[in-house]
N, C-alpha and C positions, 0 to 999 in steps of 0.2 A: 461123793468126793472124799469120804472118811476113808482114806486108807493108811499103809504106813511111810509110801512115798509123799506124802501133804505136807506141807510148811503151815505154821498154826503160829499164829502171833496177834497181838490189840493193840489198836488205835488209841491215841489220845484221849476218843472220846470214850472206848470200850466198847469199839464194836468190834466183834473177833474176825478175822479171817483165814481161810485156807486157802495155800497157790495149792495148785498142781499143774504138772507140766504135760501135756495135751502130746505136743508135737514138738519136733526140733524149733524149738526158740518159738512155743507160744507156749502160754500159762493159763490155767483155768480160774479165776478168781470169784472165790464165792466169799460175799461179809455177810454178819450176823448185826445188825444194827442193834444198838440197846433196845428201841420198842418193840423191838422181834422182827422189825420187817427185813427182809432179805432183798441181796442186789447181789449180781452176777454178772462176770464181761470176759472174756477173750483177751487177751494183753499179749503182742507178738514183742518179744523181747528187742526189736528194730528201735524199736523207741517212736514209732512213725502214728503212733494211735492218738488218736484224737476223741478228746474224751470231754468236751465242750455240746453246750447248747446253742439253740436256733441265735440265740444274744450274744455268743462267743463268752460264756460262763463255765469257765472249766469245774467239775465236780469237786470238791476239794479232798471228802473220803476215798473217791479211789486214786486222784493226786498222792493223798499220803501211804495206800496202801502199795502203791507202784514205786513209790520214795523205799518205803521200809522195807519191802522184798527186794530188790536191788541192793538196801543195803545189808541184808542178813546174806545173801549171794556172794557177797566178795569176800564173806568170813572163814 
């Protein structure tokens, strides 16, 4: 996912992430968690994903991560 079309920015907490854009209005989002473990999702720009647990627990890092690429997009 390292290329030079990638979007690279950190979370609050300091974990890094890179979008990349897959397909017309879907994004590849890879984070770098601070203990090193990695997380990965598909995110179709619709706004329609749903990104909750069995409990209705929404993830909050990639909440924030889908926050702050949208907001680096309208810049």
């Amino acid at each position: 996912m390292a290329n030079d079309d990638s979007i690279r920015f950190t979370l609050s907490d300091n974990t890094t992430v890179v979008v990349k854009k897959v397909t017309n209005n879907k994004y590849d989002f890879e984070l770098k968690l601070p203990n090193g473990n990695r997380k990965t999702f598909v995110w179709s720009g619709d706004g329609l994903s749903n990104f909750s647990n069995k409990k209705g627990t929404v993830d909050g890092i990639i909440k924030e991560a889908i926050s702050k690429f949208i907001e680096l997009e309208k810049k």
